[in-house]
ChimeraX commands (.cxc) that place a marker at each C-alpha (Angstrom):
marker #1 position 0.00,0.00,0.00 radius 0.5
marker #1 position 0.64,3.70,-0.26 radius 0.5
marker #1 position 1.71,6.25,2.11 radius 0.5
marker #1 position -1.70,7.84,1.75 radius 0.5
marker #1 position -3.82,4.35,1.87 radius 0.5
marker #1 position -1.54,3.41,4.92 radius 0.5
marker #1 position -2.47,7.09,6.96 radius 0.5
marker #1 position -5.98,7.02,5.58 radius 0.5
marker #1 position -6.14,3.43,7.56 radius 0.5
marker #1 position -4.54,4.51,10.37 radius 0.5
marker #1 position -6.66,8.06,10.56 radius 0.5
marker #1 position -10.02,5.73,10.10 radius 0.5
marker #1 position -8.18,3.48,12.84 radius 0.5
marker #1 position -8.27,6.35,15.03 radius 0.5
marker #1 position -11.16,7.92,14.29 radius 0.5
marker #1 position -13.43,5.35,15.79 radius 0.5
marker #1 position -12.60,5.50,19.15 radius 0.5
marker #1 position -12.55,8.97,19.11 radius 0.5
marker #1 position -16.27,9.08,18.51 radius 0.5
marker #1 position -16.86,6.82,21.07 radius 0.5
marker #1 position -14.74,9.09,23.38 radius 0.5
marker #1 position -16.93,12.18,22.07 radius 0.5
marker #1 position -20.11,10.60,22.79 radius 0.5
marker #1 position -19.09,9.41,25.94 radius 0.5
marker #1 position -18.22,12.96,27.12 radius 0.5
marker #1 position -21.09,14.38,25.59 radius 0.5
marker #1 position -22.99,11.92,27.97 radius 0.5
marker #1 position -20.58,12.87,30.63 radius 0.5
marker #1 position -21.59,16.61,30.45 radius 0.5
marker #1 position -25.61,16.37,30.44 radius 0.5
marker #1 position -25.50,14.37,33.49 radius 0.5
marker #1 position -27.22,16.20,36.39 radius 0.5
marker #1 position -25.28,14.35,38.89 radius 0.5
marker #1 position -22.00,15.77,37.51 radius 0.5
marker #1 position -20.11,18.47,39.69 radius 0.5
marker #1 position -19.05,21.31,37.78 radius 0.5
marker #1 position -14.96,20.77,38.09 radius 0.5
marker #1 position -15.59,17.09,36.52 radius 0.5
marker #1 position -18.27,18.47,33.38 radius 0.5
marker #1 position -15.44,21.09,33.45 radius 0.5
marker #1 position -12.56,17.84,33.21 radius 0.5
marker #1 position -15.29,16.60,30.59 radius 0.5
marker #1 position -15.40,19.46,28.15 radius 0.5
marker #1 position -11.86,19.94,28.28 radius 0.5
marker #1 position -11.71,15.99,26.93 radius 0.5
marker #1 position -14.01,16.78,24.42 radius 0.5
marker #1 position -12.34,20.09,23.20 radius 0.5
marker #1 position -9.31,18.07,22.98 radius 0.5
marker #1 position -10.58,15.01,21.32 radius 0.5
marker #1 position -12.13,17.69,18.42 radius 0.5
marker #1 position -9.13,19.40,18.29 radius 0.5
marker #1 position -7.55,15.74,17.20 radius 0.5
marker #1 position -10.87,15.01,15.07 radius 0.5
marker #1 position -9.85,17.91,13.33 radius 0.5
marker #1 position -6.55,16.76,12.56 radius 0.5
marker #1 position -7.67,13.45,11.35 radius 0.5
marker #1 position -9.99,15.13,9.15 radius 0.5
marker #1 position -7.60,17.04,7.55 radius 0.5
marker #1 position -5.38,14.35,7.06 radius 0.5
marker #1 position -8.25,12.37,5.21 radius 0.5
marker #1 position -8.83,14.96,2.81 radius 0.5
marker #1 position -5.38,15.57,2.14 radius 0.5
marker #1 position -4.61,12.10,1.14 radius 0.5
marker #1 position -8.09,11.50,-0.49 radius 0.5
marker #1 position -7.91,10.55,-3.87 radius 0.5
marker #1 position -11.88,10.86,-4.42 radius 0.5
marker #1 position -13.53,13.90,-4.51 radius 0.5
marker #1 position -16.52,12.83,-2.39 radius 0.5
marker #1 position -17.34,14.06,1.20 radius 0.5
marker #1 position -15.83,12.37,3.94 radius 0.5
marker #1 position -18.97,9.48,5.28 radius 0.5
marker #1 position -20.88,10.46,7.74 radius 0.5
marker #1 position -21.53,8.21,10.45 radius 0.5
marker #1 position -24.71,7.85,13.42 radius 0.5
marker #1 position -24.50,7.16,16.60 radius 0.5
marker #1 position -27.31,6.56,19.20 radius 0.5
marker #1 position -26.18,7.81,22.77 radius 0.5
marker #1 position -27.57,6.15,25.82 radius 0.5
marker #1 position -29.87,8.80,25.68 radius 0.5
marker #1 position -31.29,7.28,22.75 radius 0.5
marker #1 position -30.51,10.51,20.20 radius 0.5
marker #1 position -28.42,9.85,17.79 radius 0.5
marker #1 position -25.85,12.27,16.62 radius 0.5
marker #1 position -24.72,12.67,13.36 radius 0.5
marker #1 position -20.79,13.56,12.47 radius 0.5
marker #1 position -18.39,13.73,9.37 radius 0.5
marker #1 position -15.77,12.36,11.51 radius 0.5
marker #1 position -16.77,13.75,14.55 radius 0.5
marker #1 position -19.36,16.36,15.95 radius 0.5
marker #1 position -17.97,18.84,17.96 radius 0.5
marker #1 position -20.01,18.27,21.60 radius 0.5
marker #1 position -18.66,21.05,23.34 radius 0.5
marker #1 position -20.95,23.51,21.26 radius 0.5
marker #1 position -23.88,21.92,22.90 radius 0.5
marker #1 position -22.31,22.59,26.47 radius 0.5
marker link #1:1,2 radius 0.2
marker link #1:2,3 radius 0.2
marker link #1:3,4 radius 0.2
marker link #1:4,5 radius 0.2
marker link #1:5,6 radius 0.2
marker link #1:6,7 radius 0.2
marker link #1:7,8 radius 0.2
marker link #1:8,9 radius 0.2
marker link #1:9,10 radius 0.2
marker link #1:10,11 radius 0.2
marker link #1:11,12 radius 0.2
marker link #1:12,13 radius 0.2
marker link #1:13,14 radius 0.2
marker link #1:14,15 radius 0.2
marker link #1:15,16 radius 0.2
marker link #1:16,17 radius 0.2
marker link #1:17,18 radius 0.2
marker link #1:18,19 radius 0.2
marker link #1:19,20 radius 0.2
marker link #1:20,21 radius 0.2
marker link #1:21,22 radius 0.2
marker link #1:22,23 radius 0.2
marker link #1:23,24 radius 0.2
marker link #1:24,25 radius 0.2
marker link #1:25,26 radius 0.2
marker link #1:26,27 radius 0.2
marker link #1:27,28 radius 0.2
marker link #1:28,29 radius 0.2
marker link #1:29,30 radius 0.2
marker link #1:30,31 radius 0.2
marker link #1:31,32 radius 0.2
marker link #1:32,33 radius 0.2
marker link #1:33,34 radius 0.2
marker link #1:34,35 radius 0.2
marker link #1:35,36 radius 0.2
marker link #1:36,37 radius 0.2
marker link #1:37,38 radius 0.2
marker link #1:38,39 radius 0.2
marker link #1:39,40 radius 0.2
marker link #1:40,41 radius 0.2
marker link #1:41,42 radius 0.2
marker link #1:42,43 radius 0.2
marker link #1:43,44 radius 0.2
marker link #1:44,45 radius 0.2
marker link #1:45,46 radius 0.2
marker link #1:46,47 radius 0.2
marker link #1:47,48 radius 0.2
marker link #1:48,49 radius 0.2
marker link #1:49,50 radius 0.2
marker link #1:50,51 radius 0.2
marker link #1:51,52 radius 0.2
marker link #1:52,53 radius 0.2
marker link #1:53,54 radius 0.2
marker link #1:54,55 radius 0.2
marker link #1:55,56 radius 0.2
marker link #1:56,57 radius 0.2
marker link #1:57,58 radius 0.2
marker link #1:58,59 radius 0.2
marker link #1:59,60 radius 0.2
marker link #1:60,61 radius 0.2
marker link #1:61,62 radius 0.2
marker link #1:62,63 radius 0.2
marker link #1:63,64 radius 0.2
marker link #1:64,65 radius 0.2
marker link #1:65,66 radius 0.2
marker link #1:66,67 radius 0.2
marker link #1:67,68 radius 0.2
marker link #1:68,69 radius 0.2
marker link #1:69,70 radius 0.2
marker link #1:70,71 radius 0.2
marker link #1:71,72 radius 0.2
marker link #1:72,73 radius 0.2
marker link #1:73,74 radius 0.2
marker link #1:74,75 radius 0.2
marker link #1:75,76 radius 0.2
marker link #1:76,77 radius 0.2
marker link #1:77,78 radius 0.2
marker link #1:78,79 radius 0.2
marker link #1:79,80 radius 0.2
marker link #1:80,81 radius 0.2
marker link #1:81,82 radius 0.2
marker link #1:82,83 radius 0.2
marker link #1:83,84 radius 0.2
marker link #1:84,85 radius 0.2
marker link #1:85,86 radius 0.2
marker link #1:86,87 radius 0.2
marker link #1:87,88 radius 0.2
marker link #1:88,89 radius 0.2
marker link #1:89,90 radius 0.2
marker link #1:90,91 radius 0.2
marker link #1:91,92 radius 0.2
marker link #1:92,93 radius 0.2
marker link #1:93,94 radius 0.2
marker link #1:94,95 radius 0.2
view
């Protein structure tokens, strides 16, 4: 393989347990029960797991060989609503 098939693996490696980690967080943060320095500890984990969403987006496109859009994918929270991202959604905006 390529150098830019090998890093897109490795960024789409990567990128699914950083969702998980978003969506986790994102959970993290609505909970009532959460004291404010740990939703604080929270949406500092999220800003910095977007921040490295953002890198691994980036890298996609710049080793993309197809001009479509990066796939989208859905995932249900424990909450049951779903939330959609190219890579990832950034959470923090809803905090």
């Amino acid at each position: 393989a390529n150098a830019g098939e090998l890093l897109q693996g490795v960024a789409n490696e990567l990128n699914n347990p950083l969702t998980s980690l978003l969506a986790l967080t994102n959970l993290g943060v609505e909970s009532p029960t959460l004291g404010a320095s740990d939703r604080e500890a929270m949406t500092q984990i999220a800003a910095e797991a977007q921040r490295l969403s953002s890198v691994l987006a980036q890298l996609l496109t710049a080793t993309s060989h197809e001009t479509t859009a990066p796939e989208r994918s859905t995932a249900t929270t424990l909450s049951g609503q779903k939330s959609e991202t190219p890579s990832v959604k950034r959470f923090t905006d809803s905090v």
